[in-house]
N, C-alpha and C positions, 0 to 999 in steps of 0.2 A: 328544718331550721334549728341552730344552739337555742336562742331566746326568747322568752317573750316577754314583750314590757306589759306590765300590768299598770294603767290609771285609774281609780276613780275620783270621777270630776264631782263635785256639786255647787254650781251658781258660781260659775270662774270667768262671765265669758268674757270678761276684760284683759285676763292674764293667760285664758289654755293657748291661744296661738300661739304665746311664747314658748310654752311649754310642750307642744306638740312640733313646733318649727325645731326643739333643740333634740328632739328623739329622730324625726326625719334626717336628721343632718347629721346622725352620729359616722363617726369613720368605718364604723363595723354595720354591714348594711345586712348580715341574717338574721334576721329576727321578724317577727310578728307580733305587732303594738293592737292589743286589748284598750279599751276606753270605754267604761261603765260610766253612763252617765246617771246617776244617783239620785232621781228624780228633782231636775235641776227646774228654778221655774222664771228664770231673770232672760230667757233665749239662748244658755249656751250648749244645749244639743242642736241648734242649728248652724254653728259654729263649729262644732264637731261631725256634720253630716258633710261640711264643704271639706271639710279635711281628708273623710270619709273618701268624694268623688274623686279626691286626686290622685291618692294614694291605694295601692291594693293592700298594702301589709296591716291597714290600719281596721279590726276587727270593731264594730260598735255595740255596744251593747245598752240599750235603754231599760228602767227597774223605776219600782213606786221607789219611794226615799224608805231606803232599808240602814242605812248607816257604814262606818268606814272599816268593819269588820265583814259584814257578811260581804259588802264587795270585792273586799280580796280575796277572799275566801275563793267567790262565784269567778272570779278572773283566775284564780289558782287552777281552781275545775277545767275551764274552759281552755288552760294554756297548753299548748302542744311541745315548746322548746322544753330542752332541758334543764336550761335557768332560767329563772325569774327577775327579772331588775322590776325595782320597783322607782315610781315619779307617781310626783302629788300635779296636779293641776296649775298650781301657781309658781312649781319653782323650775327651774331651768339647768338642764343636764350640760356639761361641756363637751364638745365634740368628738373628745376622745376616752368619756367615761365607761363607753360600756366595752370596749375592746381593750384597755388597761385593768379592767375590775373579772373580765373574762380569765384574761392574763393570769391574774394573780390569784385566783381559785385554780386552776389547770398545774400554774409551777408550785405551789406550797399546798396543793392538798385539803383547799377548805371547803366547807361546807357555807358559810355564810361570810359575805364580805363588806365593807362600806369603805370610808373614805374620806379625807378630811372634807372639808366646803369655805363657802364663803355665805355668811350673814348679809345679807343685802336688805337696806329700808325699801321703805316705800316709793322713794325715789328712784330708785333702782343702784343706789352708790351702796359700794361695798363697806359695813363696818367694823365687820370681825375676821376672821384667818380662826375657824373652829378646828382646833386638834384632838386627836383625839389618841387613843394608844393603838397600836401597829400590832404588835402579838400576841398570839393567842394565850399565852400566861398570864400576859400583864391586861388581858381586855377581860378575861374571866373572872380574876383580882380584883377589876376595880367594879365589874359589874355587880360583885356583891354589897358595892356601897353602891352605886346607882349605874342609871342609865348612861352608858360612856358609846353607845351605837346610833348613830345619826339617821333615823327610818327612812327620812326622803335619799339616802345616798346607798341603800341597801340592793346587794344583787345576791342569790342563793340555790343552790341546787333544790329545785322542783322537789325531787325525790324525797329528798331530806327532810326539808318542814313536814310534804302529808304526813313520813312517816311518823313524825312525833305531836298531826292530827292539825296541821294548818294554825289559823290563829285562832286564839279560843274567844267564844261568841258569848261567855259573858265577861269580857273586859271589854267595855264601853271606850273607857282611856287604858293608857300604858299598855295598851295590846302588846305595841313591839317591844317590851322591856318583859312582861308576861312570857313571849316568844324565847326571846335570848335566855332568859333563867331554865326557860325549861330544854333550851336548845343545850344549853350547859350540862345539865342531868343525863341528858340523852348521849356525851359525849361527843356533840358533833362539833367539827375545828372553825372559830372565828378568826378574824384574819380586817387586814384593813390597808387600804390604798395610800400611802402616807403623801397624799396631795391632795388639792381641793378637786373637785369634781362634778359637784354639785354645786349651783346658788341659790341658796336657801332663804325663801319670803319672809321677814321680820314684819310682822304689821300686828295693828291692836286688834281684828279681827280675829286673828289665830289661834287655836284650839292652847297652845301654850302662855299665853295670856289671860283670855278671857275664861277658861275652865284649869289655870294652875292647880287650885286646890283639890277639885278632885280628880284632879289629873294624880298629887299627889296621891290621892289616897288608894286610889287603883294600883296605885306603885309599890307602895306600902302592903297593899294586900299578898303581892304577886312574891313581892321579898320573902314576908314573914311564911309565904310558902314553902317559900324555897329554902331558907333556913330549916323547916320544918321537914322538908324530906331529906335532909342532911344526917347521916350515921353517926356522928357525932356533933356535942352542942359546943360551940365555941363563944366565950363569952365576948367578945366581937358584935357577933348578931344585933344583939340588943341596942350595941352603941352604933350600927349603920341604920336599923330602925326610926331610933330617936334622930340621925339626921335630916333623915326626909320628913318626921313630925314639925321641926324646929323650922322648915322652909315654906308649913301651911301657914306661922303665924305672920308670915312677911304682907304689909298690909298690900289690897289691889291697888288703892292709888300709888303707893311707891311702883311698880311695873305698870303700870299705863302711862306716868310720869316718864320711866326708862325708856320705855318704845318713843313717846313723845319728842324726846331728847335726842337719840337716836335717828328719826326722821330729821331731824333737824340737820344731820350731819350731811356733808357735802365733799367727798373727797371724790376715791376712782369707781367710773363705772365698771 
């Protein structure tokens, strides 16, 4: 098999069907779908066992609660395909995302690829159209002001990330932004699907809400790394720094307010 999809789930079991029904039903049917269930305790490994008996491609994997790095990590190990697509639990892949994203690593040569999405509430109605940059000049660019790669919409040659040592197991947050800086060093080529592909869960639970700040600061760290193993100092650095400082002072009720508003909204599914 080309692929294997890597999930880990923990306490999703309201949203994995969707999310497991939109990996079953992709148009590109070689692959083998990995699902670590993260030491879930609300019943959704039994959810994912009925998923389990229907399907053969679907590999299960059950762990105490280790957290959303060593799980990829443990799915990386364990994956046999040549690429890796990555899906979160609660968001939902479009039918045609992983043989488009196959596509476009194969004709331009890259090593790591994503793809625009759609923001979707609680509701399940679509709020945003997320774009993101297309080339690998202008994605390198911008990633040294920040995070411009969308993790839930990420597919990568296997080979590539071990070789520059998988995700690293002390970034708690900003794992995937940690990845891409050092995936940049490493010279390997990003690249992006300039359509949506993914629907991506907006809700106040989410790891980008409810931990922004130190989501920032893990961000912050992984930068001023990367900065740091730069041949030369550009005085730059310092002012993309200070923008990710300038976004810890953003109070939480104004983004619990945003998500609030947001639910609120009712346009297309």
């Amino acid at each position: 098999m080309k692929v294997s999809v890597v999930m880990p789930v923990y306490n999703s079991r309201n949203v994995v069907g969707k999310a497991i029904e939109s990996i079953l039903q992709q148009t590109y049917a070689d692959f083998e779908f990995i699902i670590i269930d993260d030491g879930s305790t609300d019943g959704t490994f039994n959810i994912l066992e009925e998923y389990k008996n229907k399907d053969e491609r679907i590999i299960l994997v059950a762990q105490a609660r280790k957290g959303l790095v060593y799980s990829l990590n443990r799915g990386l190990k364990l994956a046999k395909g040549e690429y890796i697509l990555r899906q979160d639990g609660d968001d939902v892949s479009l039918p045609e995302r992983m043989e488009k994203q196959l596509e476009a690593i194969k004709n331009n040569n890259l090593d790591i690829v994503g793809s625009y999405a759609y923001l979707v509430n609680e509701k399940g109605f679509t709020i945003e159209k997320i774009i993101r940059p297309v080339e690998h000049k202008s994605i390198v660019e911008k990633l040294e002001r920040q995070n411009c790669i969308l993790h839930p919409t990420l597919m990568f040659k296997k080979e590539a990330i071990l070789s520059i040592g998988g995700y690293n197991g002390q970034y708690e947050f900003a794992q995937d932004y940690e990845l891409y800086l050092r995936a940049v060093r490493a010279g390997l080529r990003i690249g992006c699907v300039p359509e949506p592909l993914v629907r991506i869960a907006h809700v106040s639970s989410s790891i980008s809400v409810k931990r922004r700040r130190k989501q920032l600061l893990y961000a912050i760290s992984a930068q001023a790394m990367h900065f740091a193993k730069q041949e030369q100092f550009e005085f730059s650095y310092p002012v993309h720094i200070l923008f990710h400082i300038s976004k810890i002072f953003i109070p939480m009720w104004f983004r619990k307010l945003r998500v609030c508003l947001r639910n609120r909204y009712q346009g297309k599914k």
